[in-house]
Phi, psi and omega in degrees: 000148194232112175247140198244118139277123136288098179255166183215135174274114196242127155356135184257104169327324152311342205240352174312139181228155150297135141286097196323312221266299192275290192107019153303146178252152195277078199267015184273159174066345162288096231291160148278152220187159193268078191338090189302015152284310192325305182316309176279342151291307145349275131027283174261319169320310196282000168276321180321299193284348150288319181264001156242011169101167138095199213243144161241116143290111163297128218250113168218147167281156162131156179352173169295305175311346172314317209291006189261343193264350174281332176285319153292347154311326199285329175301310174327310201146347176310088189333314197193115183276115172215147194265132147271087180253128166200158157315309177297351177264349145005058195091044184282142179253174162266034164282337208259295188323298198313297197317299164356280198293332174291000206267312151337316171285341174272327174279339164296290250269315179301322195268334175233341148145143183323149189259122168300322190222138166231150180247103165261151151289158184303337178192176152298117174287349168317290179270320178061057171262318186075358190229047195254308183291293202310334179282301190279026154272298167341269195328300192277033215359093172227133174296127183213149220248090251227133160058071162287123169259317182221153180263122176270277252158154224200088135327094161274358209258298179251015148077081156197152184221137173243154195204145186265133161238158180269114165223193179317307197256033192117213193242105178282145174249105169221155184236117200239179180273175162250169346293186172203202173224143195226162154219139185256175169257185193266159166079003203270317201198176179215121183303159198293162163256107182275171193297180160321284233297288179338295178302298143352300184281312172322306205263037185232311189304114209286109193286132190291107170244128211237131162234164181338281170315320174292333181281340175100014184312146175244331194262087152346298185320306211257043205231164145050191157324317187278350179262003186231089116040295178279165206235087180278143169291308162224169147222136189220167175258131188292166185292229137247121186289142161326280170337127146253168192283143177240133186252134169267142170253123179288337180292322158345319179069034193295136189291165174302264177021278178316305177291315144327289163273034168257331173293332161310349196263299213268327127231118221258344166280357209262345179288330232247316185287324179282327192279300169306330180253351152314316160298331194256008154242000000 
């Protein structure tokens, strides 16, 4: 069995600053970190791949320097890292991306043998888009499987994989072929800590760099900035709110009513907002 995590190398959020003048965010000096969705995709491969065998290759777009967030995948337990890096990939949205990486996912599939599963995590704290897994599923016609709280069991015999998804009304128990695409949630499970033997093998391991032309892109126009669509206008750090918070105390046994219209009061769009929307179901 061959499983592809898809990782992003990201700014460690806590530490993001704006730029007062321009409204940019400001990533020098800023550490980097393994996208902690990510993390929970990772995870779930390498458990795949302990109770049934075979590899997991790790995937990431981005500078030269990613390779420093591939190399700590490998210390997890990861087989085989490989970076996609060019200058054309550059200010890529996740229209560019998703393309980017799938086209990457057919050259692994051409250069190490095809993948039964690919793993994203659910979305970027960069970006919170969320639509980086569902675009290389698009891309590759793969069937996929969105918000995974868990992998129940995975049939290579009869190509099918089952899976608990998280929605609005609960928990779906669902089963699709393989191959497929997964994007997992946060909170599902915690990565592992690797071994010596790992850690060892990691800072030895030679990582697969990849340029447009080595992933096999044929169309550039759809790479980087010329390939992307979106438009940011600004960034900005929201403000800090006036409002302090106000605590109702319920041991008063003050009636609900009463307690209603003192929120109501105190914000006066939120009846107008409950009322619209009280109409619309």
């Amino acid at each position: 069995m061959h499983i592809v995590v898809c990782i992003k190398q990201v700014p460690d959020s806590a530490q993001i600053r704006v730029h007062p003048v321009t409204n940019t965010i400001m990533r020098q000096g800023v550490p980097t970190i393994i996208n902690p969705y990510d993390l929970f995709a990772l995870e779930a491969a390498l458990a795949l791949r302990d109770q049934h065998g075979g590899e997991v290759t790790v995937l990431t777009m981005g500078p030269p320097s990613a390779a420093d967030s591939l190399r700590k995948a490998l210390t997890f337990g990861a087989d085989r890292a490989v970076l996609l890096t060019d200058r054309f990939f550059a200010g890529a949205d996740t229209l560019a991306t998703s393309y980017a990486l799938a086209t990457a996912i057919r050259q692994i599939g051409e250069t190490f043998g095809a993948p039964d599963v690919v793993f994203t995590g659910k979305q970027t704290i960069d970006g919170d888009t969320a639509q980086v897994g569902p675009g290389i599923a698009k891309r590759l016609n793969l069937l996929q499987l969105t918000y995974v709280a868990k992998i129940s069991g995975i049939d290579l015999t009869g190509r099918t994989i089952t899976a608990e998804r998280r929605s609005e009304g609960g928990v779906q128990i669902l089963q699709t072929r393989l191959p497929c695409l997964v994007t997992m949630l946060e909170g599902t499970n915690e990565i592992r800590r690797g071994g010596m033997a790992d850690a060892l093998r990691a800072a030895r391991a030679e990582i697969v760099t990849w340029s447009a032309k080595d992933a096999g892109v044929e169309d550039i126009s759809k790479c980087g900035l010329r390939g992307s669509p979106t438009i940011v206008k600004r960034v900005f750090a929201p403000s800090a709110r006036a409002e302090k918070a106000v605590l109702v105390d319920f041991s008063e046994r003050a009636p609900a009513d009463a307690l209603i219209a003192d929120l109501f009061k105190r914000q006066p769009k939120l009846e107008d907002e409950l009322s619209t929307l009280a109409r619309g179901y």
